[in-house]
N, C-alpha and C positions, 0 to 999 in steps of 0.2 A: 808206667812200670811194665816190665815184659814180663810174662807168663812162663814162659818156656820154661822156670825151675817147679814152678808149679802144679807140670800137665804131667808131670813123668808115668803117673801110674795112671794117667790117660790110655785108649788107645788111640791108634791114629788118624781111623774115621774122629774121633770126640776131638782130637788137638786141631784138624783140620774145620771140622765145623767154628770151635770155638775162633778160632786165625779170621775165618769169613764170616761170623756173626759182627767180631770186632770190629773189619772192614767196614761194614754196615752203619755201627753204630758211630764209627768214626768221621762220619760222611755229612751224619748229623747233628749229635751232640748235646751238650747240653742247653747252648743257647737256643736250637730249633725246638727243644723242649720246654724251656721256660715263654717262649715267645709264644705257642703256641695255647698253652695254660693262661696267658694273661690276656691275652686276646677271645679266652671264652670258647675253644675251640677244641679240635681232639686230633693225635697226631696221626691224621689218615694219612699223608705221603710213607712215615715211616711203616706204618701197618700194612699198605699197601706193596709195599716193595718187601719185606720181610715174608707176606702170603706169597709172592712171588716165588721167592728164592726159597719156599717150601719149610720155614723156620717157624710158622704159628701152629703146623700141623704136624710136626717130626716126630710126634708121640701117638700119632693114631693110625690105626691101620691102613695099610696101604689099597686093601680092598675098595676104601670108602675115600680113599685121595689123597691119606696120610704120608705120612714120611716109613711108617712101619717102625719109629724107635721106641722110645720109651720117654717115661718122665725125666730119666738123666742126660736125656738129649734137651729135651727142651728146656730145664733148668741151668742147663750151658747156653741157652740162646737169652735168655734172660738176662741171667748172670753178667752176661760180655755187652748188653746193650747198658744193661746197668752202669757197667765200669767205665763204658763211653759218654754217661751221663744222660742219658736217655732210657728207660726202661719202657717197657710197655708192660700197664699194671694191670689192664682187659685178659693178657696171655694169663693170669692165675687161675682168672675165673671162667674164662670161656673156653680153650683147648684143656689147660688142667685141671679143672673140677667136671665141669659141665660135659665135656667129650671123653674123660676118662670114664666116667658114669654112664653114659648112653654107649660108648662101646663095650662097656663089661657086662652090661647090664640090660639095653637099651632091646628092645622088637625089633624085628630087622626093619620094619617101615618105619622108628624111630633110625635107628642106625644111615639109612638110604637119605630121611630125610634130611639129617640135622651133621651129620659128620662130614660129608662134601663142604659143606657150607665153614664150618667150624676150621675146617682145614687149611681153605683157600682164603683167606679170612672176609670173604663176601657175606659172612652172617656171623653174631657174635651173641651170647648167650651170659645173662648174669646169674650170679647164687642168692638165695634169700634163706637167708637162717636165724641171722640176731635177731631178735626181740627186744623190746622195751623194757619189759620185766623176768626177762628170762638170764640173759648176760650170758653167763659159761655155762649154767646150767642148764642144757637140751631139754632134758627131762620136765622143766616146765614151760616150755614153747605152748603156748597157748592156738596158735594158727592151724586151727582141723579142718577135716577133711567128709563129708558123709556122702551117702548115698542118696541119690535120688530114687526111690522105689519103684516110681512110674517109667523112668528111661531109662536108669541106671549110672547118667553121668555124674560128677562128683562133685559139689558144692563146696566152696573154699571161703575158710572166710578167719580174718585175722589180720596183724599189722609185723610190720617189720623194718627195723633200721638199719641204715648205715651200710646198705645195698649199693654197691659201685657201679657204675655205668651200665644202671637202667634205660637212662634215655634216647642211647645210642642202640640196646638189645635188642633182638629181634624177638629175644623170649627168656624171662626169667625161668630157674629150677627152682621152684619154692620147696622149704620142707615144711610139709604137716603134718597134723597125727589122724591116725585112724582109729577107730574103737576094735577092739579084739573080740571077736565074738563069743570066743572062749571064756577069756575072760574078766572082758567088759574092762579092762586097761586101754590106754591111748598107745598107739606104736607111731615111730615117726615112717613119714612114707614121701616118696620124691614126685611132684609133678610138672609137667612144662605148661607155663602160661605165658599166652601169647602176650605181646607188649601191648594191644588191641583192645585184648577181652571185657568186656564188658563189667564193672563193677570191680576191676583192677586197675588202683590210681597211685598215682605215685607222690611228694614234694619232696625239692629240692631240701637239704640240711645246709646251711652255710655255714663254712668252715673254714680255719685258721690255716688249713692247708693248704697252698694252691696246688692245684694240682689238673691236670687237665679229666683225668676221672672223675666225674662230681658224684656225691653220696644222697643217699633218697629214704626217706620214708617211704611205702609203699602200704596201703589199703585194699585188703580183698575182703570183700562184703558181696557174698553169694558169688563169688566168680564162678559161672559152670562151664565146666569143662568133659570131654566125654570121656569112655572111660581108656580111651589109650594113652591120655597122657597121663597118664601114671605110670614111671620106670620100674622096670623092675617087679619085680617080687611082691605082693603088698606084705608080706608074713616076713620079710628079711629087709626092711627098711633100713635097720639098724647097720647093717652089714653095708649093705648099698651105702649109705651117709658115710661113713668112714673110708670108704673106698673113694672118696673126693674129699674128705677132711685131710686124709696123709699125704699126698698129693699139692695140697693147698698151703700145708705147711715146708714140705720140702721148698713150693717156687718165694714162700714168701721168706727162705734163709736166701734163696739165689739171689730176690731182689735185695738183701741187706747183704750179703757177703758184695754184689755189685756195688753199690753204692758207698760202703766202708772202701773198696777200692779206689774208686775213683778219686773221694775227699782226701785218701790217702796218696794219692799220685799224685792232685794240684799241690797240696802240702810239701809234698817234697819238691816236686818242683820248683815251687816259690824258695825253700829253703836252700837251693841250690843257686840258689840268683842273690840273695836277698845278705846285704853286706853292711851293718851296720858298726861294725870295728873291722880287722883288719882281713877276716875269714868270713867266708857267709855262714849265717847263720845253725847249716844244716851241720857247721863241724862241731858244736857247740851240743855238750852230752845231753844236756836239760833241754835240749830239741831234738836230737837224732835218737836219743833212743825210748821216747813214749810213744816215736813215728814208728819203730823198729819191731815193738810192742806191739801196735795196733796193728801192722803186717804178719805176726805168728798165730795172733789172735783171728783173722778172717780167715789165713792159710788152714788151721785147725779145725771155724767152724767148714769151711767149705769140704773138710775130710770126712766130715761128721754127715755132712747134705750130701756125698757124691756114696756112702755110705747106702744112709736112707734111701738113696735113687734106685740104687741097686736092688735092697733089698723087696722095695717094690714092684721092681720090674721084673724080679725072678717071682713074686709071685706072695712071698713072704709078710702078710698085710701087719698081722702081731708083731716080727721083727721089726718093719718098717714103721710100723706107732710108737716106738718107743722112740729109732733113731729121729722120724721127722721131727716128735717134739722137742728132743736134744737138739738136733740142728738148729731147730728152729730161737730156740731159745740165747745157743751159745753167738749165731750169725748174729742175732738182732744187738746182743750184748755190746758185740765185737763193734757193730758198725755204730751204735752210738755214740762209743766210745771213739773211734776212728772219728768221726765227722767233730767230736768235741774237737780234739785235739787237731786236727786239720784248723778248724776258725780261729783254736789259739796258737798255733804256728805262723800264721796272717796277723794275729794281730787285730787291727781296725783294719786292717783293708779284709778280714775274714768275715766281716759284718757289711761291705760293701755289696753292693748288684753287680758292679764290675768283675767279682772271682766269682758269683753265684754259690759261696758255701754255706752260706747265712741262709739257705730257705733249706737248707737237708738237716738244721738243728732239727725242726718241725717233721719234715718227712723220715727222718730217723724213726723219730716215735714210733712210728704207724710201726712197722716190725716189734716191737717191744708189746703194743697193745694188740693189733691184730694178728690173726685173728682167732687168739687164744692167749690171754694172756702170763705172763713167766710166772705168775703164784700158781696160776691152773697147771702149767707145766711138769714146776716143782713138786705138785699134788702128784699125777701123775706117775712120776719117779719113784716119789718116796712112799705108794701105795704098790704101785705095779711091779718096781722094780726092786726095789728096798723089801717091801714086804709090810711096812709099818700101818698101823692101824688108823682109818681113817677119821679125821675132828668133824666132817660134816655127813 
């Protein structure tokens, strides 16, 4: 499907990046995606050419190697690999949580060290937040943080699920808490551990996804660390977290506005071929317009995400937590719905290997649950934004 009605409140740097992300992802697609996932593998040619062409780093400053743009650039790089059927699901968590955080927030010898790398995509950094028994609620993440009194390094210790491409990272950002001195409360606070460290283990979760990101348990039992890898602030934790949570949520509406486009492009496609009386199919209302539907619905949530982008990168963090969770919620909506209706415009051949739409019923999900999911959303709205009184 072509863009061009799409991009109008684009400007011409974003229509042009987007024109040459697409390129990109057109070269590869979805089959070198699925190939690559099935074989156990991770798609470094695509990663490697995209670090290239300066698309994994186009939100961090140019000082440290970046591109100098923002989150709305790089959710347009997402976005268009997605729609070619390829995303790269590393770009949420390594340039958008993990470089967004160490460059707002980071030492400058964090900054020197970790954003070159992050940039050029020769080093890639995962997030660690879920919890077992924690779920949406942060506030009981169990995984802390102390001092060592004798050296002063920091003692980490705690578990964590559902961590994406740790075994690739060169370094997880774990969040933990710290005690307040004040007043003896836990605060959460950001630290880098190395994928090395000692008493920092990971396993594998197998999962009904394929996907070439594989998901991890992770173990920190005494990991000591010294005290710079601590980002940030230890007294503004809070702040700091959410400066990579809104962020996380914008690129994971780009990956689902992507991906509802693509299912919706084979879709149509097919229905433009596909002739089983005297018109194909696609003329036929009770097909061309639930397709028609799931096009208004991605075109809106993506209004809603190029919104959030914005408001982010002008600085606006309260503005932008409101719109990322909207985006996020209405893209993920949008492309499950799109992907349904894509497998049933196919038919049995939408459940074949042959069209590849049968494995994004499954990966749809992930945007609807991760990494927040649409009840916590709705919470959200109808506390922060509504006003209404909170059930829990």
């Amino acid at each position: 499907m072509s863009t061009a009605r799409s991009t109008v409140l684009e400007t011409e740097e974003h229509q042009a990046l987007r024109a040459a992300v697409a390129a990109l992802g057109k070269r590869y697609g979805r089959d070198y995606l699925t190939r690559v996932a099935e074989a156990g593998g991770h798609p470094d040619e695509l990663w490697e050419d995209a670090a290239k062409l300066g698309y994994l780093g186009v939100n961090l400053p140019e000082e440290y190697g970046g591109g100098g743009g923002g989150i709305a650039e790089l959710s347009i790089v997402l976005e268009e690999l997605g729609a070619a059927g390829c995303p790269l699901l590393m770009m949420v968590v390594s340039p958008a949580i993990c470089g967004t955080v160490i460059a707002r927030f980071g030492t400058e010898e964090q900054k020197r060290e970790w954003l070159p790398g992050l940039a050029d995509g020769s080093r890639t950094m995962a997030f660690g937040i879920t919890e077992p028994d924690a779920g949406s609620n942060s506030h009981r993440i169990t995984t802390t943080a102390r001092r060592d009194p004798d050296s002063g390094d920091w003692l980490l210790t705690g578990r964590k699920v559902f961590i994406s491409g740790v075994d690739i990272a060169d370094a997880t950002l774990i969040v933990g808490r710290t005690s307040d001195a004040r007043t003896g409360n836990l605060k959460p606070c950001l630290f880098i551990v190395p994928r090395d460290a000692p008493g920092f283990e990971r396993r594998q979760i197998e999962m009904e996804l394929h996907a070439a990101e594989k998901q991890f348990e992770l173990v920190l039992d005494d990991v000591r660390l010294p005290p710079e890898a601590l980002v940030g602030d230890e007294d503004a934790g809070l702040l700091q977290l959410f400066a990579g949570l809104n962020p996380e949520r914008i690129m994971t509406a780009a990956f689902a506005v992507g991906m509802g486009r693509y299912a919706v492009a084979r879709a149509v496609e097919y229905a433009k071929e596909r002739s089983v009386w005297k018109a194909p199919i696609g003329a036929h209302q009770a097909i061309a317009h639930p397709l028609a539907q799931s096009h208004v619905e991605l075109e809106l949530a993506r209004l809603m995400m190029q919104k959030a982008a914005r408001l982010y990168d002008e600085g606006d963090d309260t503005g932008a937590g409101e719109a990322a969770n909207m985006a996020k919620l209405a893209a993920a909506d949008a492309c499950v719905k799109a992907v349904d209706q894509a497998v049933h415009t196919l038919g049995g051949n939408g459940l074949t290997k042959e069209f590849g739409l049968a494995s994004l019923i499954v990966a749809s999900r992930v945007a609807r649950i991760a990494p927040v999911s649409r009840e916590m959303i709705l919470n959200y709205v109808s506390h922060q934004t509504l006003g209404l009184p909170k059930s829990y």
